[in-house]
N, CA, C and O atoms as a GROMACS GRO file, in nm:
protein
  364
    1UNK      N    1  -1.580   3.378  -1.485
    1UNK     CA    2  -1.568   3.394  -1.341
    1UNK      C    3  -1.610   3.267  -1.269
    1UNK      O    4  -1.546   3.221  -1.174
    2UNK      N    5  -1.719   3.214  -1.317
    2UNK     CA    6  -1.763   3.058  -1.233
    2UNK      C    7  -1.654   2.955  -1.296
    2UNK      O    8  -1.659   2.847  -1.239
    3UNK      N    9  -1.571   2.960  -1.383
    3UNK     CA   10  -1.550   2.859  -1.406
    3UNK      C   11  -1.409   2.841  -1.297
    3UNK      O   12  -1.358   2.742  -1.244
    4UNK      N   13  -1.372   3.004  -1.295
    4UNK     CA   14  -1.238   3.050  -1.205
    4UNK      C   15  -1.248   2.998  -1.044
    4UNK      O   16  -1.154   2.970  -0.969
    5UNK      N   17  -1.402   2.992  -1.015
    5UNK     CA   18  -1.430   2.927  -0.897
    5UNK      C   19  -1.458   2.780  -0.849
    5UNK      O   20  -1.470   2.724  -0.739
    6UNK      N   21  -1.462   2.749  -0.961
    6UNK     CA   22  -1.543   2.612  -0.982
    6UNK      C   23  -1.366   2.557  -0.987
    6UNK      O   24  -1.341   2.482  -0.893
    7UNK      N   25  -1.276   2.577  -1.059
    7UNK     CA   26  -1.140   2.525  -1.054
    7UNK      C   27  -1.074   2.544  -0.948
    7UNK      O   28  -1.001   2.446  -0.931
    8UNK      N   29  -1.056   2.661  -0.824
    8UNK     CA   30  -1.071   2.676  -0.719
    8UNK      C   31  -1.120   2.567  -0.586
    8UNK      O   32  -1.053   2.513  -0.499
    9UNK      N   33  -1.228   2.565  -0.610
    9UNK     CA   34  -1.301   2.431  -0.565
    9UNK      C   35  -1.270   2.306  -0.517
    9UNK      O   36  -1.271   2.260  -0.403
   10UNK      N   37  -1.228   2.241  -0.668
   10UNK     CA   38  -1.210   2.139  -0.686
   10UNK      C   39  -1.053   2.104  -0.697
   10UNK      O   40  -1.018   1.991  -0.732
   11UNK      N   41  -0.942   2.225  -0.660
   11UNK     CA   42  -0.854   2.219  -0.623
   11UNK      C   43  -0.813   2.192  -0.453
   11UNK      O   44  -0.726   2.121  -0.403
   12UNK      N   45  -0.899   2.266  -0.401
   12UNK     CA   46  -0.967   2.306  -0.240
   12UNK      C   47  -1.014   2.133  -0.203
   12UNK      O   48  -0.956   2.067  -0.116
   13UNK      N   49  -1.133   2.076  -0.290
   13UNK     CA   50  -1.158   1.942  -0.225
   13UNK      C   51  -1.036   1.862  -0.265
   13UNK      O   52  -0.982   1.824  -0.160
   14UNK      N   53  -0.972   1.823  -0.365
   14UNK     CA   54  -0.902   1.751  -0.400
   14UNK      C   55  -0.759   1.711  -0.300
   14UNK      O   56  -0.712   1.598  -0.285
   15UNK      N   57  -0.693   1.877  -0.224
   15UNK     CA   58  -0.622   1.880  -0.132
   15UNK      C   59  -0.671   1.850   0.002
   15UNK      O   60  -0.587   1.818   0.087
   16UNK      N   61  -0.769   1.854   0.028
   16UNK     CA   62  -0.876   1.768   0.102
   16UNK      C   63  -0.931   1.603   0.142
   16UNK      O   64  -0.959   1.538   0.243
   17UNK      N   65  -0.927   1.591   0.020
   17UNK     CA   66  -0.969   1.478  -0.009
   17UNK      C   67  -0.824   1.376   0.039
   17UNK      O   68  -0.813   1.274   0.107
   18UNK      N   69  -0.715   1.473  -0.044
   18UNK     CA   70  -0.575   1.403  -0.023
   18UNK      C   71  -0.538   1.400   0.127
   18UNK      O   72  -0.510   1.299   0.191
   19UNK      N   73  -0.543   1.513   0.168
   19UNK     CA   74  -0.534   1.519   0.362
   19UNK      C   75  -0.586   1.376   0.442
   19UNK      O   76  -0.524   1.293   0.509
   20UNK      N   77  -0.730   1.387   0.400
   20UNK     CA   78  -0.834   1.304   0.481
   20UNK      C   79  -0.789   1.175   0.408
   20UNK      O   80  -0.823   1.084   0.484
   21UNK      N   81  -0.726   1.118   0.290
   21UNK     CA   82  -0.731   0.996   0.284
   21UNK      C   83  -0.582   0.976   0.324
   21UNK      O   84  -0.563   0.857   0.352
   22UNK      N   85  -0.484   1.044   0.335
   22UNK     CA   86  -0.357   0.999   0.385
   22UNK      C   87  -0.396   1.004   0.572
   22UNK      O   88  -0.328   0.926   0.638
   23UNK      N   89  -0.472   1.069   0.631
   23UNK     CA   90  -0.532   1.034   0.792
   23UNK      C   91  -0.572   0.940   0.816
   23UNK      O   92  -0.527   0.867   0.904
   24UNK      N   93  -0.709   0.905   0.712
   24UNK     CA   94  -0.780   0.760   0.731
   24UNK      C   95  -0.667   0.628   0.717
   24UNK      O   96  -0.669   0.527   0.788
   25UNK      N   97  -0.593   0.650   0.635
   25UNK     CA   98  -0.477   0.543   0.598
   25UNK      C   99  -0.410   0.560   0.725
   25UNK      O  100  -0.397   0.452   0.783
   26UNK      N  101  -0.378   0.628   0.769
   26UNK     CA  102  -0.283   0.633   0.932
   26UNK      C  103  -0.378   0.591   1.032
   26UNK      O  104  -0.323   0.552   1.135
   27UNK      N  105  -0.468   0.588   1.032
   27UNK     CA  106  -0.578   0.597   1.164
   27UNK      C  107  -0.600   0.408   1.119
   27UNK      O  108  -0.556   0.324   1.198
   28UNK      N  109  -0.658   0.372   1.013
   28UNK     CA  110  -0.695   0.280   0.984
   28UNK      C  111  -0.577   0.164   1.018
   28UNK      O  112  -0.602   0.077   1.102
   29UNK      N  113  -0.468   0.167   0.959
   29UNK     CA  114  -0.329   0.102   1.007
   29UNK      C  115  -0.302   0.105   1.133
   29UNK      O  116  -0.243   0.016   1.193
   30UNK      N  117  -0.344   0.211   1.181
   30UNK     CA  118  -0.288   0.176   1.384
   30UNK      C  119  -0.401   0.053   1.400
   30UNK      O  120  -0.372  -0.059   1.442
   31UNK      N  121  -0.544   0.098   1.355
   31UNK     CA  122  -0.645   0.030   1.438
   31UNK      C  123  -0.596  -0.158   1.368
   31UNK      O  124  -0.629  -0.262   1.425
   32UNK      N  125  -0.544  -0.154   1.286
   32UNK     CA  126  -0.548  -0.280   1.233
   32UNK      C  127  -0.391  -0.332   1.277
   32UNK      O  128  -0.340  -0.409   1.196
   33UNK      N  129  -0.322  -0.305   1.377
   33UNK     CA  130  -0.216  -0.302   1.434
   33UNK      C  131  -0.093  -0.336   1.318
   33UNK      O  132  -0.046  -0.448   1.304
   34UNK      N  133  -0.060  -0.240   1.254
   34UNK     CA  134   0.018  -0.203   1.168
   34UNK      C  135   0.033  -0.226   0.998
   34UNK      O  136   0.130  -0.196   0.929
   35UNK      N  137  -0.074  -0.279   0.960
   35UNK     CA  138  -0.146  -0.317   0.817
   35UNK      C  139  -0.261  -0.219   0.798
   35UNK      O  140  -0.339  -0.165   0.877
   36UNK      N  141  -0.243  -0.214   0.659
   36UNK     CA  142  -0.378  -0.166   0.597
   36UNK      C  143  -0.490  -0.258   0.582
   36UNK      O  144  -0.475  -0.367   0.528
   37UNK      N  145  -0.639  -0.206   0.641
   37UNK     CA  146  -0.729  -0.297   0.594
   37UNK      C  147  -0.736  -0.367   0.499
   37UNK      O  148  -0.776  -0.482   0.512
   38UNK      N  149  -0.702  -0.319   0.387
   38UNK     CA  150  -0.692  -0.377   0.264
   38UNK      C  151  -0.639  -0.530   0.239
   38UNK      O  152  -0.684  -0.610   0.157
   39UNK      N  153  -0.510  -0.550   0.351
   39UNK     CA  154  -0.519  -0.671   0.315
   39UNK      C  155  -0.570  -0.750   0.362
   39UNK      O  156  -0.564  -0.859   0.305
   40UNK      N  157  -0.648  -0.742   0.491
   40UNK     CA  158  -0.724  -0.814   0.581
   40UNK      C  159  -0.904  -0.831   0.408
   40UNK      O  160  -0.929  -0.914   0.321
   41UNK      N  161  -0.968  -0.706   0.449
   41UNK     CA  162  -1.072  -0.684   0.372
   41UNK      C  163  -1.074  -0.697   0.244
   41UNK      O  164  -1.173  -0.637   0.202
   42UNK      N  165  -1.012  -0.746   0.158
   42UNK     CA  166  -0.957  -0.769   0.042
   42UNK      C  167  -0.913  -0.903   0.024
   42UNK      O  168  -0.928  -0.954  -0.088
   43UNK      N  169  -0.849  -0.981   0.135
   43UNK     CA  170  -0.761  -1.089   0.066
   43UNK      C  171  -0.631  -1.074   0.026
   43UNK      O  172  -0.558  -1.168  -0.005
   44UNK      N  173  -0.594  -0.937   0.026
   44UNK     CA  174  -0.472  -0.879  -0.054
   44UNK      C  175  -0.371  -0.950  -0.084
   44UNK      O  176  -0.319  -0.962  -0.195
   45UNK      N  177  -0.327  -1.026   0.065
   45UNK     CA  178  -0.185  -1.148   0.071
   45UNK      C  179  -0.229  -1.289  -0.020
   45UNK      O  180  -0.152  -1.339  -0.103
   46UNK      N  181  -0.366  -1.344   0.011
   46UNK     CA  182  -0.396  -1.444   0.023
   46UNK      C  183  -0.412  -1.459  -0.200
   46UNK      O  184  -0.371  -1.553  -0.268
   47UNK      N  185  -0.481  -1.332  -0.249
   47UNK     CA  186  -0.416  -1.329  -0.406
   47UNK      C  187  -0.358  -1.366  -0.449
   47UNK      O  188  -0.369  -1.470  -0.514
   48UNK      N  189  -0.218  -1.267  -0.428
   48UNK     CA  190  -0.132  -1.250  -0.457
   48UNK      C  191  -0.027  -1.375  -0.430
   48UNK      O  192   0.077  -1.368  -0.495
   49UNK      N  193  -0.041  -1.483  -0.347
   49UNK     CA  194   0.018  -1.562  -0.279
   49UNK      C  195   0.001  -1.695  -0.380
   49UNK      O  196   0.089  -1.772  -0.420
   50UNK      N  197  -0.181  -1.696  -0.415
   50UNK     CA  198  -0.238  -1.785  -0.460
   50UNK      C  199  -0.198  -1.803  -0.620
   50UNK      O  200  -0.213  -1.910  -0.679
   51UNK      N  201  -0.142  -1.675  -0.688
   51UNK     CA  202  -0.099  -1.612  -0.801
   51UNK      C  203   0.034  -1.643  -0.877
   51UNK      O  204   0.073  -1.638  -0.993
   52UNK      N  205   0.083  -1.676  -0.752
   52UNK     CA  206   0.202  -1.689  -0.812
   52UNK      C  207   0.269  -1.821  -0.839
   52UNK      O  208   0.224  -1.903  -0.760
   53UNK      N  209   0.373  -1.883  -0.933
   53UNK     CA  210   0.405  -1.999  -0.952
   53UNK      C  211   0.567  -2.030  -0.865
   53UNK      O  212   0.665  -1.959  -0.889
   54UNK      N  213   0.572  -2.135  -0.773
   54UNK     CA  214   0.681  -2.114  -0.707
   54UNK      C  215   0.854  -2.142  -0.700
   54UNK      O  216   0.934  -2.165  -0.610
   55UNK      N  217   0.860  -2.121  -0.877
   55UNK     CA  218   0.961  -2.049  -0.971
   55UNK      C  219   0.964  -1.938  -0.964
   55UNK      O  220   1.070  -1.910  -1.020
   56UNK      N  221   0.921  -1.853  -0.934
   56UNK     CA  222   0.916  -1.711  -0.972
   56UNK      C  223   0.992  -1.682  -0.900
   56UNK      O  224   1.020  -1.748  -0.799
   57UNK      N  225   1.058  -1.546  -0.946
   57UNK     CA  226   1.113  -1.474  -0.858
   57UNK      C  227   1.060  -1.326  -0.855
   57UNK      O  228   1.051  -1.267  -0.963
   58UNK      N  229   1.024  -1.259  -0.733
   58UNK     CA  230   0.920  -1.183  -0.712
   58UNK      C  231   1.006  -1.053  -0.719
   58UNK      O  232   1.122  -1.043  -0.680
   59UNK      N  233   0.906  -0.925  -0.792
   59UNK     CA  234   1.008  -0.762  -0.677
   59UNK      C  235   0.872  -0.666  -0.622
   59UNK      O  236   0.812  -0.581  -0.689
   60UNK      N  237   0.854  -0.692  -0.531
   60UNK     CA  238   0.802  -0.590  -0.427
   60UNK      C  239   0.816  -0.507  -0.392
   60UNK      O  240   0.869  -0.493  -0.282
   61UNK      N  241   0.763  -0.370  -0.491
   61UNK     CA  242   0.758  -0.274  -0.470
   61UNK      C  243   0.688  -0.153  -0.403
   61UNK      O  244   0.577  -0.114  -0.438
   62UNK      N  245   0.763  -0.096  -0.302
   62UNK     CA  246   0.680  -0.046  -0.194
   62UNK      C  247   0.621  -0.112  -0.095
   62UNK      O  248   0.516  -0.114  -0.032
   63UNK      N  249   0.759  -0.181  -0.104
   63UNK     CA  250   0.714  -0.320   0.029
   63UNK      C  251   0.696  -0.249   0.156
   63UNK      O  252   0.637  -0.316   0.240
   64UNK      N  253   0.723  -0.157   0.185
   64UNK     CA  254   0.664  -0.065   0.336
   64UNK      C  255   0.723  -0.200   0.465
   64UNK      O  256   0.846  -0.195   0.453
   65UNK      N  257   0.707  -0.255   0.521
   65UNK     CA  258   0.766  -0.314   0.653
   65UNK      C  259   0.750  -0.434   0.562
   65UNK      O  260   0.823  -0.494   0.641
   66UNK      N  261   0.731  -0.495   0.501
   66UNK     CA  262   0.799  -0.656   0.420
   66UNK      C  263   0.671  -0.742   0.449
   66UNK      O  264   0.707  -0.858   0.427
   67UNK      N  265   0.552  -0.742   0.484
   67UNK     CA  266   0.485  -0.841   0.538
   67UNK      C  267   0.426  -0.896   0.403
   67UNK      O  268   0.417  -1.019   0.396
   68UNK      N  269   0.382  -0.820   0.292
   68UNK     CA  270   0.326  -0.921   0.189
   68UNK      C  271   0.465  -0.978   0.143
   68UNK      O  272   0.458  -1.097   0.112
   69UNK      N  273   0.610  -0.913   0.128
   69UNK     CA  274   0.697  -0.966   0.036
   69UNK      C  275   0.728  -1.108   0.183
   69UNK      O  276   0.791  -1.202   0.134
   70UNK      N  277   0.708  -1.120   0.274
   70UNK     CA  278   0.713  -1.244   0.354
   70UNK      C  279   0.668  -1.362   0.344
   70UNK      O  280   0.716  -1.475   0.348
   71UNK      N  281   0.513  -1.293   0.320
   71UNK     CA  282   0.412  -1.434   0.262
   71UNK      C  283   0.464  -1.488   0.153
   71UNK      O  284   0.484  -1.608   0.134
   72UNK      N  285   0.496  -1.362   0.047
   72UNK     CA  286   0.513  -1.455  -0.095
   72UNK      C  287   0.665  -1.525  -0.106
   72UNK      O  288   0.708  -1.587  -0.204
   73UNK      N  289   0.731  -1.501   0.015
   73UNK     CA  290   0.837  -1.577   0.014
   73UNK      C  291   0.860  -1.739   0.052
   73UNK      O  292   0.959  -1.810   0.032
   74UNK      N  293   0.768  -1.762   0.095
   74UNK     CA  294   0.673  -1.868   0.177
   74UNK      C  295   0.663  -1.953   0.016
   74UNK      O  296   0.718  -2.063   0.020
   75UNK      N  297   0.627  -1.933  -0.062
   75UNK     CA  298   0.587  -2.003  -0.207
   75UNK      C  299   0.684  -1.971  -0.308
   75UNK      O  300   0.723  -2.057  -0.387
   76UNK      N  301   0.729  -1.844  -0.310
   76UNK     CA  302   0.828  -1.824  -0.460
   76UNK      C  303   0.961  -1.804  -0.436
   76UNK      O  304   1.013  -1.723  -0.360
   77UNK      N  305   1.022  -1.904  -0.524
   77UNK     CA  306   1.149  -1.890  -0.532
   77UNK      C  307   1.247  -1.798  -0.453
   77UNK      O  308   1.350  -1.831  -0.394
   78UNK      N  309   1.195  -1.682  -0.465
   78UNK     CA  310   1.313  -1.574  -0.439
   78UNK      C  311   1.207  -1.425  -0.447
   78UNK      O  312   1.136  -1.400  -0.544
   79UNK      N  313   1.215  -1.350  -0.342
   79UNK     CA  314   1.150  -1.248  -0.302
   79UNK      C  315   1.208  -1.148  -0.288
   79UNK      O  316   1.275  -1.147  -0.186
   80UNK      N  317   1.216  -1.014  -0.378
   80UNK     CA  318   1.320  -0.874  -0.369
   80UNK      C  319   1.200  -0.761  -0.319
   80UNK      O  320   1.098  -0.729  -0.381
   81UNK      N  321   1.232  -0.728  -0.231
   81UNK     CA  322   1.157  -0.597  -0.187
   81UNK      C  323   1.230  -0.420  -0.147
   81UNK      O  324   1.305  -0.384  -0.057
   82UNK      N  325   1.186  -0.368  -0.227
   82UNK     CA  326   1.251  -0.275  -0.203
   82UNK      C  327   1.118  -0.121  -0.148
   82UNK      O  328   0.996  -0.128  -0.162
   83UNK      N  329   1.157  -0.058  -0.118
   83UNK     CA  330   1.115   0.096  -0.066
   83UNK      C  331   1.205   0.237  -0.023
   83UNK      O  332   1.296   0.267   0.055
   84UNK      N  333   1.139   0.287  -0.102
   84UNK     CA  334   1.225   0.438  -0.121
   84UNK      C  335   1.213   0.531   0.028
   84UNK      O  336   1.273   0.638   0.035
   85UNK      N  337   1.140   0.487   0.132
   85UNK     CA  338   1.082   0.551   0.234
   85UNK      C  339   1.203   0.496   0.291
   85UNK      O  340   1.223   0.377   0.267
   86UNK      N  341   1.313   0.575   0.383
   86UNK     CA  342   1.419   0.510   0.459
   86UNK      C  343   1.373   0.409   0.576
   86UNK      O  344   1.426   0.302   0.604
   87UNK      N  345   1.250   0.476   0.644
   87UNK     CA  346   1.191   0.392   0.772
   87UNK      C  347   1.167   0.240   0.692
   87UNK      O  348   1.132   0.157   0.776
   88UNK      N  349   1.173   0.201   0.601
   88UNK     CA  350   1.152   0.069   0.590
   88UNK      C  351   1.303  -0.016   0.476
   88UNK      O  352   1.323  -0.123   0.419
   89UNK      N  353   1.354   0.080   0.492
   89UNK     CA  354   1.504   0.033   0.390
   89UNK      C  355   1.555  -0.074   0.496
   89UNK      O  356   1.601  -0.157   0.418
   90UNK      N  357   1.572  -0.113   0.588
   90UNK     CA  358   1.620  -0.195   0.650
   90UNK      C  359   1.577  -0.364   0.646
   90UNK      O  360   1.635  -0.468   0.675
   91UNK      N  361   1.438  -0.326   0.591
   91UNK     CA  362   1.337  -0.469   0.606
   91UNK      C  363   1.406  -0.594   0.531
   91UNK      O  364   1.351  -0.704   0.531
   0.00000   0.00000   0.00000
């Protein structure tokens, strides 16, 4: 019986957990006027940018509005970005 609740639970936080971190990700992106902290607080672009050799040819996946596949276009060869979300198929 506890264990029936205890799986319960942790089904209960987990859909929770998922709610509140897909909000914070929306809330956090407005406040950072249309980026995730992440790449500000992280470096995220500045990596990934630094990473690469500028032969390469890149694929960016889940490029969401194109701004990292932009930077790294800036240095590598040739930059493919794609996203399955239609709001950004145009980028």
């Amino acid at each position: 019986m506890k264990r029936r609740i205890y799986k319960f639970l942790a089904k209960a936080a987990l859909q929770l957990h998922s709610l509140f971190y897909k909000l914070s990700s929306i809330l956090a992106i407005k406040a950072e006027d249309g980026l995730h902290p992440k790449h500000r607080l992280m470096n995220y672009h500045k990596f990934f940018v630094e990473n690469i050799d500028p032969e390469e040819t890149i694929l960016d996946i889940g490029c969401e509005n194109g701004v990292l596949s932009y930077d790294l276009s800036r240095k590598a060869k040739r930059v493919i970005g794609v996203d399955l979300n239609e709001k950004y198929q145009a980028c």
